[in-house]
C-alpha positions in Angstrom: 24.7 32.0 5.9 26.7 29.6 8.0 24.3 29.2 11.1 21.6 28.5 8.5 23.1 26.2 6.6 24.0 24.3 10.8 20.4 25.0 11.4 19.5 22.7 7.7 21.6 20.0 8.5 20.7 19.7 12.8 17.2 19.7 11.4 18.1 16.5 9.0 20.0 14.7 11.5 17.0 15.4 13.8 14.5 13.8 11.2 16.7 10.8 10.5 17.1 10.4 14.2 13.7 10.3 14.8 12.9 8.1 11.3 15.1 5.2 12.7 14.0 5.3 16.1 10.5 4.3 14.1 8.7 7.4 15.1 7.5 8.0 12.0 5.9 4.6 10.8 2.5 5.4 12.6 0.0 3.0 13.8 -1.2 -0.1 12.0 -4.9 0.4 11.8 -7.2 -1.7 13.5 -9.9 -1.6 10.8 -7.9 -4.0 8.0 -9.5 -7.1 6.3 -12.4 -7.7 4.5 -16.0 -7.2 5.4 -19.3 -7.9 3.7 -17.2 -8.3 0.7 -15.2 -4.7 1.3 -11.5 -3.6 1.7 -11.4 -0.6 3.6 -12.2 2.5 1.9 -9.3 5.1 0.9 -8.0 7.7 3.1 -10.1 10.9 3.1 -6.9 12.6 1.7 -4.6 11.9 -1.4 -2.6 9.0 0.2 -4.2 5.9 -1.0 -5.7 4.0 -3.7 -8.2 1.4 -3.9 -9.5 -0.7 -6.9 -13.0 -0.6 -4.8 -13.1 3.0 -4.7 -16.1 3.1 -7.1 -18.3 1.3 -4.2 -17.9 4.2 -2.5 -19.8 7.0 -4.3 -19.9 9.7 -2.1 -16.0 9.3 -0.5 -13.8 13.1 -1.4 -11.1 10.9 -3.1 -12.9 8.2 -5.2 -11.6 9.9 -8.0 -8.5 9.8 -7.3 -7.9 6.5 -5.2 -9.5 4.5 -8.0 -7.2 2.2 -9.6 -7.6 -1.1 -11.3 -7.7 -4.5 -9.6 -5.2 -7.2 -10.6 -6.7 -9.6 -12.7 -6.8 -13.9 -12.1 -3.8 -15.5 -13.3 -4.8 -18.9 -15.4 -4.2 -20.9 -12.2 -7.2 -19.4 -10.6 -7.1 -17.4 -7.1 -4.8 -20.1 -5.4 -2.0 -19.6 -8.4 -2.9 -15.4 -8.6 -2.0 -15.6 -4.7 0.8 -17.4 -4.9 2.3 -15.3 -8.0 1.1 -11.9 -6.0 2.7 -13.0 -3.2 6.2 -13.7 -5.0 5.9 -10.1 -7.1 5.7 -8.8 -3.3 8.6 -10.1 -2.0 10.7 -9.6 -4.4 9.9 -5.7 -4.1 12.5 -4.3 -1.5 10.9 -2.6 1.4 7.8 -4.9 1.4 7.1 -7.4 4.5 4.2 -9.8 3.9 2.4 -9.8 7.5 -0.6 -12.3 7.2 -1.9 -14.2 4.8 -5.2 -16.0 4.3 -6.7 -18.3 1.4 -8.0 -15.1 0.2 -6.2 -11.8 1.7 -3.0 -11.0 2.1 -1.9 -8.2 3.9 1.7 -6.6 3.6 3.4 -3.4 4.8 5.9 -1.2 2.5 8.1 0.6 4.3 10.7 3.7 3.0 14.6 3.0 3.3 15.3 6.6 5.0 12.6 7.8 7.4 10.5 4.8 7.7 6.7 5.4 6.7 4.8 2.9 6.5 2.0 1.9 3.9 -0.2 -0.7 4.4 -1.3 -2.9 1.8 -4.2 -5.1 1.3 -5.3 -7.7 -1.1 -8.4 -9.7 -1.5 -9.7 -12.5 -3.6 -12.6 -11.8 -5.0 -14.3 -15.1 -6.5 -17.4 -13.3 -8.1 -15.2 -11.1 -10.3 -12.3 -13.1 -10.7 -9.5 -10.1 -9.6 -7.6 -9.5 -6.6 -9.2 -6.5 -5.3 -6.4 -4.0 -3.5 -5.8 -1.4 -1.0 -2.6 0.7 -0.1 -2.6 3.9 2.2 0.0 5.7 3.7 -0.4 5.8 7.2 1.0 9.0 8.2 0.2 12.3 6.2 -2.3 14.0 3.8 -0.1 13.3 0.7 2.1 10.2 -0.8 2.9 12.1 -4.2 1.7 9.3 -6.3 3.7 6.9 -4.3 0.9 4.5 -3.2 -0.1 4.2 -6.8 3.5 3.6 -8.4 4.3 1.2 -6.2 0.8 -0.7 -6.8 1.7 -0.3 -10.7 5.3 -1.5 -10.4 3.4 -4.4 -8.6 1.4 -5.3 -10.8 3.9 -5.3 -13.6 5.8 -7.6 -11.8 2.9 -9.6 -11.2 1.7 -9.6 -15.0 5.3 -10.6 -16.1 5.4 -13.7 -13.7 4.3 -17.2 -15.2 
């Protein structure tokens, strides 16, 4: 019982070890931004969502990924960017990395073993929403965490002037 219970807690420490030395935060993928009037499509597995998920038919998880886009605040896609932009930051864990007149991109990141999401966002004028992406980068499942944080964003978004 003892030597198990050692075993469980070298294992943790190991994991947390290994979480802070960043080898768990994966690779930023080289396939981001828009293109032809796309975000990137969701992961083939149950760790992202996508408000253009529906553009993709065929994909395993459209289903799934889909989620809503964030509508235009009154301000117009200059105000909406600035507003998204302010919800983001005030989210802990959340790094805005580039922004554009239309896309911003941002990275979520978990306080203990350091995964890394990425997040995209992208004006689009013909519809008059912020189109969005977030996918874990590491792993075949985020339990729902992709799309909480997306829906905590957009709360905080809504609720801003």
């Amino acid at each position: 019982m003892k030597f198990a219970f050692y075993l469980l807690l070298a294992a943790i420490v190991l994991m947390l070890v290994i979480a802070q030395l960043g080898l768990l935060s994966g690779q930023q993928p080289r396939d981001l931004g828009v293109k032809d009037g796309r975000l990137k499509p969701p992961s083939l597995t149950r760790n992202s969502v996508s408000s253009q998920a529906a553009l993709h038919p065929e994909h395993p998880q459209r289903t799934y990924a889909s989620i809503e886009a964030l509508p235009f605040k009154p301000g117009g896609s200059a105000e909406s960017l600035r507003a998204l932009e302010a919800a983001l930051n005030a989210m802990p864990g959340i790094t805005v990395v580039e922004q554009k007149p239309d896309y911003l991109y941002a990275q979520a990141q978990t306080r203990w073993l350091k995964f890394v999401d990425d997040m995209e966002f992208w004006v689009n004028p013909a519809s008059s929403v912020i189109e969005l992406r977030s996918a874990s980068r590491l792993g075949r499942e985020d339990f729902g965490v992709n799309r909480q944080r997306i829906e905590a964003l957009r709360a905080a978004y809504l609720a801003s002037p």
